[in-house]
N, C-alpha and C positions, 0 to 999 in steps of 0.2 A: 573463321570460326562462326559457328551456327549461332547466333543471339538466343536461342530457345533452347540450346544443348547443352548450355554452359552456364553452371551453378556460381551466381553472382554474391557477394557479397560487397556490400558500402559502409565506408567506415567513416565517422561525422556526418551520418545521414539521414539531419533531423533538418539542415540547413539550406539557402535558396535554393543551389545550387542540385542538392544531392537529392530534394523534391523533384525537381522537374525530371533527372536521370530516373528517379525509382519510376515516376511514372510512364516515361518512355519504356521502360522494362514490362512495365506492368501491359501497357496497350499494346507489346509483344506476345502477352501472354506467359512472362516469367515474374515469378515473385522471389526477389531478392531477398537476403539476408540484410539487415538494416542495424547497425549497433551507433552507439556516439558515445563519447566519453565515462558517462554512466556504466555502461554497458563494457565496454573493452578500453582497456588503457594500453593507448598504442605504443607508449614506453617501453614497456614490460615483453619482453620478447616471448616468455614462456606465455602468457595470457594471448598473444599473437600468436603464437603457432597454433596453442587449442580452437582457436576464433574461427581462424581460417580450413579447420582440418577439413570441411565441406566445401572449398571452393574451387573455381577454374579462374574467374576474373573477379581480384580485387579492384574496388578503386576508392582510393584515399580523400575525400573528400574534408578530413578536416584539417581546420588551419585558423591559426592564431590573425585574424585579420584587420586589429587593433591597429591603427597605423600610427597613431600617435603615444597610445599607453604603451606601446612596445619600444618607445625612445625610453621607458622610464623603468621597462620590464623585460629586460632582451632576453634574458634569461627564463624567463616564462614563455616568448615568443619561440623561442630557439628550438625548445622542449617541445613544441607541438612543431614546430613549422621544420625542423630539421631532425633531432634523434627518433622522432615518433616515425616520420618518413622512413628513415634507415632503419629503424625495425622491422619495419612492414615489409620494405624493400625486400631487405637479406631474409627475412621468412618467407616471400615471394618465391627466390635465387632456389633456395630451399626444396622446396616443397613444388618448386614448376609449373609456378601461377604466375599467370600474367598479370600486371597490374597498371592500373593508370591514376598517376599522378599528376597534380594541380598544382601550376605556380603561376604567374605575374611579371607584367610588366616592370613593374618595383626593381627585378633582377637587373636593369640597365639603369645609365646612367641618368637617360630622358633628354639630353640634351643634343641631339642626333638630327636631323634634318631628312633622313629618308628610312623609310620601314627598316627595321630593325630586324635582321636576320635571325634564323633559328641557332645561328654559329657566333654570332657575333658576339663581342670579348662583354662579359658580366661586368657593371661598374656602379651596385649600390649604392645609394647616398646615404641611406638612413637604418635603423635596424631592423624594422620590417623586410627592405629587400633584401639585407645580410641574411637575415634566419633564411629565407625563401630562397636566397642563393644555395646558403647551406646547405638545403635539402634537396636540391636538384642534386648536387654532387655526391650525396648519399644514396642519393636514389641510383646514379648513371654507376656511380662505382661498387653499387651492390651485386653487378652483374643478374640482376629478373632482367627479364624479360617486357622493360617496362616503358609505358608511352608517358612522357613529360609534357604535358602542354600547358603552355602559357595563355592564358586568358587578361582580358583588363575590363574596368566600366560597367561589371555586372549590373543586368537589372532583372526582374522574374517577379511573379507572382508571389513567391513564397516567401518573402522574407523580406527587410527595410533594405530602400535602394533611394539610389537619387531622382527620380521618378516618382518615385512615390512621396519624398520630401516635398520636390521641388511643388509638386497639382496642393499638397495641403497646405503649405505652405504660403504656395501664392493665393491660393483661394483663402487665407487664415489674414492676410496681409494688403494685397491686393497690389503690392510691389516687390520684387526681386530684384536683386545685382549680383550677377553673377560672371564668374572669372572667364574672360577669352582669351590668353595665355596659356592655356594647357590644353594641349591637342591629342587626343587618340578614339580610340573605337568603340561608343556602346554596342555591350553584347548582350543579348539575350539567352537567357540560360535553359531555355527551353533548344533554340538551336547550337548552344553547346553540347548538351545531352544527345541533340542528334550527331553528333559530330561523333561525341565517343562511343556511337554503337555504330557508326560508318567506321572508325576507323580500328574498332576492334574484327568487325566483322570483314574486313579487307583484310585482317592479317596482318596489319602493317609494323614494318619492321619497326624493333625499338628504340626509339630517340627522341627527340624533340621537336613537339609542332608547337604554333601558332592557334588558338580557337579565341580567334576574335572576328567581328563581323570586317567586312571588307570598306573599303574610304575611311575616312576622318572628319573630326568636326571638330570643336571647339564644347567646352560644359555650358558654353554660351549661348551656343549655335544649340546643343542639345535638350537646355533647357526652354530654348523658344519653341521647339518640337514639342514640349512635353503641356508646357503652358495653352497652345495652339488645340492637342489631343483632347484638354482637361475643358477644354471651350474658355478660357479666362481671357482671352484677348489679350493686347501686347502692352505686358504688363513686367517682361525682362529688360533690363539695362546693362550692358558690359560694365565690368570691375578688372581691375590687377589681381596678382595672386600676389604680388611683394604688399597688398596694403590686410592679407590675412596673416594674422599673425597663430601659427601654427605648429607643436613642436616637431614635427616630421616633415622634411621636405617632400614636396610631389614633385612627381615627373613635368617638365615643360614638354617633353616628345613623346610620346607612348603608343604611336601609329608600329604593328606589328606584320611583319610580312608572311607571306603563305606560300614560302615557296614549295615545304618538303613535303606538303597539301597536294602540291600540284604534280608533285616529286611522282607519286603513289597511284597518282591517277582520282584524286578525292579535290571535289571542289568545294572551295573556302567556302564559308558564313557568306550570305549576298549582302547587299550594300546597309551601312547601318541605319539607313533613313526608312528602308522599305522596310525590313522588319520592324523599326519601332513602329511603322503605323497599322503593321499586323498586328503586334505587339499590345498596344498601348490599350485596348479595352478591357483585354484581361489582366493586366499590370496596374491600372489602374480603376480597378472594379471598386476596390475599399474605400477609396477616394475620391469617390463621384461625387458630386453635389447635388 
């Protein structure tokens, strides 16, 4: 499919994420349809099929990503992160729109030792990756036409990220500890958004991919990247993650593989060190000192 043929709309498209996609559309030379919760309540099936009556490619961009208030609000979580999906979904099935969907690492258990397949068995620990599970299943059992990817570790220009905590922070502080027990892949959301117009416009058949950047690191390891970027000097120390006490468990594994990427003929996110260092002047422009 033609990226410039095909009548876009984004739905939660006010957030990191669904910035850096509109703008990828835009330096196409397409101008999307842009709504967010205001605007269309993805609940509401009837408000969903009107929303959509102009489109070719949705993509679902909203999602409850509260990790902690959602241990105490699942039921709020669930309602964005799984029936709003499955609305969208079966209006997609519907109506013969393609659509691509955003879900997470969260969906496994974390405790894995090697990239985590696009097949590999779901094992939630907390309600954040329950809802997220949920709505993968809504989505694949809707029968659209629709691409699943899993992303982790966002960071972007457009919205609060750990990147942009960690430069204010340690410049507000002039020391950090932070956890090196949890390993997976900063991404940037600017080459996820290339991701999903490579793999809308390959055609690619519907299932589930991977859009995280390629190797691992540690929040440890990533936060010294970031510190390093910000010019602060080495001013990071390793921590546990058993000594934060937190109500949502995090993943200890969260490294994602690329295989059905590779499947298609579309090459992964490059390494996540080289992009953050493309990355890091406009990621962290607000936060210069």
């Amino acid at each position: 499919m033609e990226i410039t043929d095909a009548r876009w709309h984004i739905a939660g498209g006010y957030g990191m994420l669904a910035t850096d996609i509109i703008a990828a559309l835009r330096a196409r030379g397409v101008e999307p349809v842009v709504t967010d919760r205001d605007d269309l309540d993805i609940t509401n099936p009837a408000k969903v099929a009107r929303g959509f009556a102009d489109a070719d490619v949705v993509v679902n961009c909203a999602a409850y990503t509260a990790v902690d208030a959602a241990e105490e609000d699942e039921a709020t979580a669930f309602a964005v992160n799984a029936t709003g999906p499955g609305v969208i979904a079966r209006a997609c099935a519907e109506m013969g729109l393609r659509m691509v969907h955003f879900s997470t690492d969260y969906v496994f258990a974390g405790d894995a030792t090697t990239p985590y397949a696009e097949d590999s068995p779901l094992g939630p620990k907390g309600a954040y990756g329950r809802t997220k599970a949920a709505g993968e299943t809504q989505v694949r059992d809707s029968g659209a036409d629709a691409l699943v990817v899993r992303t982790a570790w966002l960071y972007g220009r457009g919205g609060p990220c750990f990147p942009k905590t960690i430069a204010r922070v340690g410049r507000e502080r002039g020391a950090l500890q932070v956890v090196d027990d949890q390993v997976g892949q900063p991404t940037w959301t600017r080459d996820l958004a290339d991701l999903i117009l490579r793999l809308v416009e390959a055609e690619a058949p519907a299932g589930t991919y991977h859009g995280t950047s390629s190797g691992q690191t540690s929040w440890y390891e990533f936060a010294k990247e970031v510190v390093a970027s910000a010019g602060l000097g080495d001013i990071v120390s390793p921590s546990r993650a058993a000594d934060q006490k937190r109500p949502a468990p995090r993943p200890t594994y969260s490294v994602l593989g690329h295989d059905a990427l590779s499947a298609i003929g579309l090459a992964p996110i490059g390494d996540w060190r080289e992009r953050w260092r493309l990355a890091a002047p406009e990621v962290l422009a607000d936060v210069a000192g």
